[in-house]
C-alpha positions in Angstrom: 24.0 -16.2 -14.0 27.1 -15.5 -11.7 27.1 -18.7 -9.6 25.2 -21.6 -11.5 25.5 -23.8 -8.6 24.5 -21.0 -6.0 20.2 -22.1 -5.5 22.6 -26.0 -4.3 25.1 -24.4 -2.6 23.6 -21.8 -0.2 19.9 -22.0 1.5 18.1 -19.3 2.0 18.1 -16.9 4.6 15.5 -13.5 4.5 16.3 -11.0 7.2 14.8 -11.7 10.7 12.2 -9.4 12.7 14.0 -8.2 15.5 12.6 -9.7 18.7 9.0 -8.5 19.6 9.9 -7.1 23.3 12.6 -4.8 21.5 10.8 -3.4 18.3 7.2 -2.4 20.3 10.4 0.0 22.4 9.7 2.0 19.4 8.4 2.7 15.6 11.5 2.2 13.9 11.3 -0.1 11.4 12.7 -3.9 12.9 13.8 -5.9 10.3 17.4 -7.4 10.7 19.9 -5.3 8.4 22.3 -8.1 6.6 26.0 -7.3 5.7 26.4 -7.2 1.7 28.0 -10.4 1.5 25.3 -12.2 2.8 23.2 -10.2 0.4 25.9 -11.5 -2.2 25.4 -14.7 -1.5 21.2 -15.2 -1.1 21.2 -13.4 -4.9 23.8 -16.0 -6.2 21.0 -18.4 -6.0 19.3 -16.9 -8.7 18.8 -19.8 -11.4 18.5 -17.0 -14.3 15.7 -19.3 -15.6 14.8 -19.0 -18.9 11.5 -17.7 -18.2 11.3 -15.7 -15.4 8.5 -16.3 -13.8 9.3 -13.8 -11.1 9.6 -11.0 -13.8 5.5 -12.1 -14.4 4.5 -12.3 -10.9 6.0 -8.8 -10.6 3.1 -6.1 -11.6 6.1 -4.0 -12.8 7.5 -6.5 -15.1 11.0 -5.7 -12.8 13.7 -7.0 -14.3 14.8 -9.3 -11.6 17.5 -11.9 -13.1 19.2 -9.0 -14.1 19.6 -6.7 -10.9 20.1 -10.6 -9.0 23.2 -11.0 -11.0 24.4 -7.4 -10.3 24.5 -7.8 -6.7 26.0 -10.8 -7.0 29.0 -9.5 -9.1 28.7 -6.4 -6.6 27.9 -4.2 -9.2 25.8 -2.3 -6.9 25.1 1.0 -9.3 24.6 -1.0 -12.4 22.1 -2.9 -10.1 20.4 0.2 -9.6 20.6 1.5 -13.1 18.5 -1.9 -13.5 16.1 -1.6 -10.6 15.3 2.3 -11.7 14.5 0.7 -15.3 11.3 -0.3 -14.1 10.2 0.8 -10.7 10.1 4.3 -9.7 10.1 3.6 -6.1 11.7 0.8 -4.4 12.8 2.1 -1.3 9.2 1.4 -1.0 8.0 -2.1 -2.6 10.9 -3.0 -0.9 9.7 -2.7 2.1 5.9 -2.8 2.5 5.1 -5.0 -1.2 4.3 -9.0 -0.2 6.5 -10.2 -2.9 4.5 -11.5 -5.7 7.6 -11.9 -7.2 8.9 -14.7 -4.8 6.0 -16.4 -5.3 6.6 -16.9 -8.9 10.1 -17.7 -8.7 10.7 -21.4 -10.2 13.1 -22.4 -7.3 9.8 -21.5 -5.4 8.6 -25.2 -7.3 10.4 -27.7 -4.6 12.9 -25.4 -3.1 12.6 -21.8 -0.4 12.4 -19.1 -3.2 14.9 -16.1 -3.8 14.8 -13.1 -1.7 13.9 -11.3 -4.2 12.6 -8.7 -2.2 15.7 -8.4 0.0 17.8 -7.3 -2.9 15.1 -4.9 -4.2 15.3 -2.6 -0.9 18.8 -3.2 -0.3 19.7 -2.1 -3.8 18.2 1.6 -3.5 19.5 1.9 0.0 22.4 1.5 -0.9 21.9 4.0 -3.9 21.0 6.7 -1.5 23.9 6.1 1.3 26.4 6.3 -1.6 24.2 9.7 -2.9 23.8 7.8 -6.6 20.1 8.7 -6.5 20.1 12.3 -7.6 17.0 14.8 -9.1 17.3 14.0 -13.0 15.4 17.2 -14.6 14.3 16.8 -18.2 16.9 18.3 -21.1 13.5 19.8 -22.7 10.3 20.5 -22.3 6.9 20.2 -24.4 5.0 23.2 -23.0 2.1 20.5 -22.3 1.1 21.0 -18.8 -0.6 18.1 -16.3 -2.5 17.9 -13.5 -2.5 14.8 -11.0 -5.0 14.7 -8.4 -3.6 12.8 -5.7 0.0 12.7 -4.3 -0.4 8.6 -3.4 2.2 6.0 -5.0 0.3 6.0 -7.9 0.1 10.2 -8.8 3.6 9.9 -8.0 4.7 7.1 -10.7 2.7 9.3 -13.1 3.9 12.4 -12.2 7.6 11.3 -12.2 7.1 9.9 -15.7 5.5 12.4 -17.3 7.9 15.2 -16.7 10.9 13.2 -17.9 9.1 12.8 -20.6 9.0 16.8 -20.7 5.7 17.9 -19.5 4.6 20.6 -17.2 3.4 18.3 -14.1 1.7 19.4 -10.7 0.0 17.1 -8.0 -2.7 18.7 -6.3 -2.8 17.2 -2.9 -5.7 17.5 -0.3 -3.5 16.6 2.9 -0.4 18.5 4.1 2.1 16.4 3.0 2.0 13.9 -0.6 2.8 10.1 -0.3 -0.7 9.0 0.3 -1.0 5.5 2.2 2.9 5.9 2.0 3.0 8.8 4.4 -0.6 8.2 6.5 -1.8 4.9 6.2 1.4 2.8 7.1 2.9 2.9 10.4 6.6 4.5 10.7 7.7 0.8 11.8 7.2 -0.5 8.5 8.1 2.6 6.6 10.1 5.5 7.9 8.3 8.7 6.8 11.5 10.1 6.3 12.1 8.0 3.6 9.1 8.9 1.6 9.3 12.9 1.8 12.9 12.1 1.1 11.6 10.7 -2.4 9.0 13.6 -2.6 11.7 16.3 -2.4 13.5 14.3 -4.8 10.9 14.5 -7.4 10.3 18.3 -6.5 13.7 18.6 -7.0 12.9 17.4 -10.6 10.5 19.9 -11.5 7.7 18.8 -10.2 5.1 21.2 -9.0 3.5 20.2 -5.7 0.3 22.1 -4.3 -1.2 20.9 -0.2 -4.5 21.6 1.0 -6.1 21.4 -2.0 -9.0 19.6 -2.5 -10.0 19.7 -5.9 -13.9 20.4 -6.6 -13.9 21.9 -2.9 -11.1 24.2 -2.7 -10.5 25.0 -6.9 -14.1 23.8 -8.9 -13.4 21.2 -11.4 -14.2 23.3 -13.7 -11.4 25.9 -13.6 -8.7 22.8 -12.9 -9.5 21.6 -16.5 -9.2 24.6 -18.3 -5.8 25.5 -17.2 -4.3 21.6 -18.1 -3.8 20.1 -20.9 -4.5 16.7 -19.1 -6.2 15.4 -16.0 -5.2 12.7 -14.0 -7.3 11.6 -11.1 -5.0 8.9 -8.7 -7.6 9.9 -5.7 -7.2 6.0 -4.5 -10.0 3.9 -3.1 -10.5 6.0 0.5 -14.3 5.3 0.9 -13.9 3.0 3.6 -16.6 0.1 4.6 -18.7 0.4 7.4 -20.2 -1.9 9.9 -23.7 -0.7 10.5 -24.5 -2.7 13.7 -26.6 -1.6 16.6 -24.9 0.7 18.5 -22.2 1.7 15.6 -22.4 5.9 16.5 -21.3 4.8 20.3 -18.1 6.5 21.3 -14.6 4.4 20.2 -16.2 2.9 17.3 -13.6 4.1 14.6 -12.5 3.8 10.6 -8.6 2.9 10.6 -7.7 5.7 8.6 -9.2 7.6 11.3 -6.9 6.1 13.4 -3.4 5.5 11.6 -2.9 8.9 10.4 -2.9 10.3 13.8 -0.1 8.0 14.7 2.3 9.1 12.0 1.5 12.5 12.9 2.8 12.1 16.4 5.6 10.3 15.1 6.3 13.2 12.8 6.3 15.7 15.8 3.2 17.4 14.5 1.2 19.4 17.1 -2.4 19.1 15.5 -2.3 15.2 15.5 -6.2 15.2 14.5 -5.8 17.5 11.6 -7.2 15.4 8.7 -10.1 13.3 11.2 -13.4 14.9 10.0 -14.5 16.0 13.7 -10.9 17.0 14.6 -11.3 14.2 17.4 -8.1 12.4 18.8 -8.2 9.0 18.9 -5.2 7.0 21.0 -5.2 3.0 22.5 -3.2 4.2 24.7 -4.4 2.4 28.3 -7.7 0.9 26.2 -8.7 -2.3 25.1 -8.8 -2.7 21.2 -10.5 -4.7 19.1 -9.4 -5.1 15.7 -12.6 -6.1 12.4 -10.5 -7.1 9.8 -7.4 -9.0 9.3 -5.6 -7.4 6.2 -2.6 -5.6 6.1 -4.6 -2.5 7.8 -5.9 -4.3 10.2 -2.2 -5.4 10.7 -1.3 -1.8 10.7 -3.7 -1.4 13.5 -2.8 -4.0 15.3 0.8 -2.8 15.5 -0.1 0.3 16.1 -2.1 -0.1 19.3 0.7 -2.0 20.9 3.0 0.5 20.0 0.6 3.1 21.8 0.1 1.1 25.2 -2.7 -0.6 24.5 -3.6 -2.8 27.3 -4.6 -5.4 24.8 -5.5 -5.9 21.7 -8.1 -9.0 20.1 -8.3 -9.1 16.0 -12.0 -10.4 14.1 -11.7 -12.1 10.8 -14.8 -12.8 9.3 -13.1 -15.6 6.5 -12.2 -18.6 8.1 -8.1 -19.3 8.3 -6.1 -19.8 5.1 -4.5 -22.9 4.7 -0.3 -24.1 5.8 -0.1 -24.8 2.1 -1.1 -23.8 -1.2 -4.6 -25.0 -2.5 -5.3 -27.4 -5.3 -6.6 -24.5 -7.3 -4.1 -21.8 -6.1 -1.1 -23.7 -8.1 2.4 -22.0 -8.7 3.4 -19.4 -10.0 -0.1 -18.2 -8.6 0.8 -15.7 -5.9 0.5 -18.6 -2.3 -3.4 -18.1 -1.0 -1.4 -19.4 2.4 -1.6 -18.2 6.1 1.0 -15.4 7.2 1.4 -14.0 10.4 2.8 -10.5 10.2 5.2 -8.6 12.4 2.3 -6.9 14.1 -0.1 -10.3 14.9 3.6 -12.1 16.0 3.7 -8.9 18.9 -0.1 -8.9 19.5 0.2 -12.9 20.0 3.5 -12.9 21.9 1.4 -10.3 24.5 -1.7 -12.7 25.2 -3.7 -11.5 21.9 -5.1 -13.7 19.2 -6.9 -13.6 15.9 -10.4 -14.8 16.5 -11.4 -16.4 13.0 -15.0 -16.9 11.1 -16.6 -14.3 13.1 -19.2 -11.5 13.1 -20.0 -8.7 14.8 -23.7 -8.0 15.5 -23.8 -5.6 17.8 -22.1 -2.5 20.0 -22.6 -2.0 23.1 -22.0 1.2 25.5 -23.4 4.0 27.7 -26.2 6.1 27.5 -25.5 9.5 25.8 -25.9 12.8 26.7 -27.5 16.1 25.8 -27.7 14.5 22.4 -23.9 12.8 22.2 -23.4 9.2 21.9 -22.5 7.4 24.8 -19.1 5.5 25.2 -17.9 2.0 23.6 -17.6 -0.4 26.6 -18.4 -3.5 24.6 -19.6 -5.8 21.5 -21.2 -8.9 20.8 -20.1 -11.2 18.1 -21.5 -15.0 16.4 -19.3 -17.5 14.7 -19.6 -18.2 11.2 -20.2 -21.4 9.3 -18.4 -21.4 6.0 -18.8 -25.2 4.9 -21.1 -24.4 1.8 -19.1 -21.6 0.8 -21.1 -18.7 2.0 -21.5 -17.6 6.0 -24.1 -18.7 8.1 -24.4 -17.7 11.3 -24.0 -20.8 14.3 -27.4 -20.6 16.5 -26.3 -20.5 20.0 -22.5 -19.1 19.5 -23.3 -15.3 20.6 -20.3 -13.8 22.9 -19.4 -10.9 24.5 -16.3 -9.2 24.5 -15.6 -5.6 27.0 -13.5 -3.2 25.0 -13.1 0.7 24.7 -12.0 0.9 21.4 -13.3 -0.6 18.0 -11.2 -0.2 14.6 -12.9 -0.7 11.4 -10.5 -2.0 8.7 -12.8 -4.0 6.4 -11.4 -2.7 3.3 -12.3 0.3 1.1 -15.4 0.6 -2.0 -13.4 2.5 -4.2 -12.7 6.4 -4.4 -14.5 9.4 -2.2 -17.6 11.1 -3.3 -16.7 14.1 -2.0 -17.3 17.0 -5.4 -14.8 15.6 -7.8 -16.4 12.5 -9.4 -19.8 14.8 -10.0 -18.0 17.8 -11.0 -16.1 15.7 -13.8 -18.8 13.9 -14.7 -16.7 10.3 -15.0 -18.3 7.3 -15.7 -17.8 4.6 -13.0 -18.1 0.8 -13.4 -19.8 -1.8 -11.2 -17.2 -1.7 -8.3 -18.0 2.0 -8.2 -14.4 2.6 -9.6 -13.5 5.5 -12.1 -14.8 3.7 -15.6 -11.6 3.7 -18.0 -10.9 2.4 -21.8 -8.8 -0.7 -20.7 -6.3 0.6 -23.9 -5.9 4.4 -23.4 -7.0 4.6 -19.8 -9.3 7.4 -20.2 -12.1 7.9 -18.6 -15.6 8.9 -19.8 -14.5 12.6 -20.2 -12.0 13.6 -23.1 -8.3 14.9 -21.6 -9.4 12.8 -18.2 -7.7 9.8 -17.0 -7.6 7.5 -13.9 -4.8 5.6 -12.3 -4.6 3.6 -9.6 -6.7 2.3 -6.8 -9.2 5.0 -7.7 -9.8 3.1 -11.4 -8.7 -0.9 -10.3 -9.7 -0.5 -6.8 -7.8 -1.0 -3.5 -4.6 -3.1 -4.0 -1.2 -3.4 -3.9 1.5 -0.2 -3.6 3.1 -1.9 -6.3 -0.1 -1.6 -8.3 -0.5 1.6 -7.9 3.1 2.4 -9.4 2.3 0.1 -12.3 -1.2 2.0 -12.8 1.0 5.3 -12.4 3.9 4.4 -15.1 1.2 3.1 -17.5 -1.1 6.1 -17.5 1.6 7.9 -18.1 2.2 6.6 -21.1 -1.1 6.9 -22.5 -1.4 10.4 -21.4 2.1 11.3 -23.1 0.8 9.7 -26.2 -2.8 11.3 -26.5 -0.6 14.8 -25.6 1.9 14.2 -28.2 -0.7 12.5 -31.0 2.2 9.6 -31.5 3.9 6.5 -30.1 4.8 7.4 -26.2 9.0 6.8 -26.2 7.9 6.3 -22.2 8.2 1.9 -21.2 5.3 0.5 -21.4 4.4 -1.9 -18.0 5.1 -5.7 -18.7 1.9 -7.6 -17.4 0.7 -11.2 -17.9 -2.4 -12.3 -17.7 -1.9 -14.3 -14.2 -0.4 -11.5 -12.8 -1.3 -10.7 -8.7 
């Protein structure tokens, strides 16, 4: 604990979005860069509790108190040294994770928490602008070779662990690039695509086999994957996405998000085929339309942003839960993470342009114009009811139909856990309840000897923090069923209350 009197001395101050006019300019990312004494200064407040809470709110167990004293002392590569120890990508949590952490940290109790989360990502910048992030290739290896299917945030964790523990490691990846949500479902603003293939080269750098385009149990048959590896790992994520089936659903401009995002990083990329991963090769812009947004998570969010970002002429956001409360609930009590309303970047531009987030509400139906020669007609509007949630379940209000003209409708109601697309059957995986690869909640294997599942494809869609977590941890369990002894990999610190 540098400063024992720094959480009394100094308030604390998170960086700002830049103003709303100037960041919709571009997809940059907007958040205020602060100079490192400021940085200095907010980790000085950092009580170095005796329990950490933060350290249990984290799903990586990070060792915060630690790193927080670093930067205080400016010890910014021992910081890092630290940071590494325990998450395999910062550069990332740092700047898309909600911060679990902060809402564990005891100064949280009566006093604005640490910004825990501003130390994290200015840490590992800083790594890379000084080059102390550098490929770090095993001394040895086993001869045990692995195969990860999917190159999300999760196969990555895995993959990175595995071969420093000494394994033979390639990610099959059915897009063109690996990175996952990372790379497609996240908008540039809020991650810079740069920065994740800057990670992926790193880790190829490392010895890491990566191989596009390949779907596996489409492209290569399940079959022939598993007798060339030693171990399977299947970190596909949770991309079935949920559907609305109202009335007039096929009509024209009635859209999944990760229909929709992808495209946009694509043109932000400079890629000529921007609809090269939509399923009908159709291009899909909100350019000059009016959007309306189902679903007010962080894809909606994503959406949201999006849309402006492309010239919608505005953009209206549906949540069918009612608003969440200023403060924390009776029965959402610290060092829960805060159940509490947020407004993020993206509804702050949408509002600030005449937009709003229209709570407690369904949609019933779509409305649009008659097809042709067999092709649905075009989106020119919807019709939605308000929702009663009094008794704790929705009930629709008699009387409060509306309807609302708009030319483009995107679908962001979450995701029912991974594809059905060959794999699953091929393998022959047990799944559980959620529809979610079935796993032994010790070894993290599935049904099928040699197979495991990590990530949102085994816990279901979550966190990008989860997903390295999931990653790190299978890891470990596949280096110990491949070695038949204790892993020397870390094992993921978890409590029970963990978000």
């Amino acid at each position: 604990m540098g400063d024992p009197k720094g959480f009394m001395t100094h308030t604390r101050r998170a960086p700002k979005y830049l103003p709303a006019t100037l960041r919709l300019k571009s997809h940059d990312e907007h958040i205020e860069i602060l100079p490192d004494e400021a940085i200095r200064t907010q980790a000085s407040r950092c009580m170095d509790c005796g329990v950490p809470f933060c350290m249990s709110g984290c799903p990586l167990g990070n060792l915060i108190p630690d790193w927080n004293d670093l930067v205080y002392r400016g010890r910014w590569k021992e910081a890092l040294h630290a940071l590494h120890a325990t998450n395999n990508f910062p550069e990332f949590t740092g700047r898309v994770c909600p911060a679990p952490c902060e809402n564990s940290c005891v100064l949280g109790i009566n006093e604005p928490a640490v910004t825990i989360k501003l130390h994290e990502v200015s840490i590992v910048d800083k790594g890379f602008a000084e080059g102390w992030i550098k490929p770090e290739k095993p001394k040895q290896r086993s001869g045990k070779k692995v195969a990860i299917i999917g190159g999300g945030p999760a196969g990555l964790a895995c993959a990175q662990q595995l071969n420093r523990a000494g394994h033979l490691v390639t990610v099959f990846e059915k897009n063109d690039r690996a990175g996952g949500l990372l790379m497609y479902g996240i908008p540039h603003y809020k991650l810079r695509k740069e920065k994740v293939q800057r990670r992926i080269d790193l880790l190829a750098a490392e010895g890491i086999t990566f191989r596009y385009n390949v779907t596996v149990g489409v492209t290569i048959p399940w079959a022939e994957l598993k007798s060339q590896y030693d171990a399977v790992v299947i970190s596909t994520g949770a991309e079935a996405p949920r559907d609305l089936p109202s009335p007039g659903r096929e009509l024209d401009g009635v859209h999944y998000a990760m229909e929709f995002l992808p495209q946009s990083n694509r043109a932000n990329w400079g890629d000529v085929d921007v609809a090269a991963l939509h399923p009908d090769h159709k291009k899909i812009s909100a350019a000059g339309k009016r959007v309306i947004v189902i679903g007010g998570g962080d894809t909606g969010s994503d959406c949201i942003g999006t849309s402006l970002r492309q010239g919608a002429t505005s953009v209206i956001n549906f949540e069918l839960m009612p608003a969440s409360p200023e403060q924390r609930a009776k029965n959402n009590p610290w060092p829960q993470y805060a159940r509490i309303k947020r407004i993020s970047s993206s509804v702050d531009e949408m509002t600030e342009l005449g937009g709003n987030v229209v709570f407690s509400v369904a949609t019933k139906q779509f409305h649009g114009t008659s097809g042709i020669d067999g092709k649905p007609g075009a989106l020119t509007g919807l019709t939605t009811i308000e929702l009663d949630w009094s008794s704790g379940k929705p009930v629709e209000k008699p009387g409060t139909e509306k309807n609302w003209e708009c030319d483009l409708v995107l679908l962001a109601m979450g995701f029912l856990g991974p594809r059905k697309n060959g794999l699953l059957e091929q393998a022959g995986v047990a799944l559980d309840e959620r529809s979610n690869i079935k796993t032994d909640p010790v070894t993290r294997m599935s049904s099928v000897d040699g197979v495991f599942a990590a990530g949102d494809a085994r816990r279901g869609q979550s966190l990008v923090v989860w997903a390295i977590s999931e990653g790190r941890e299978v890891a470990r369990c596949v280096d110990q069923y491949l070695m038949q002894h204790e892993s020397l990999l870390p094992k993921v610190r978890i409590e029970a209350f963990a978000y």
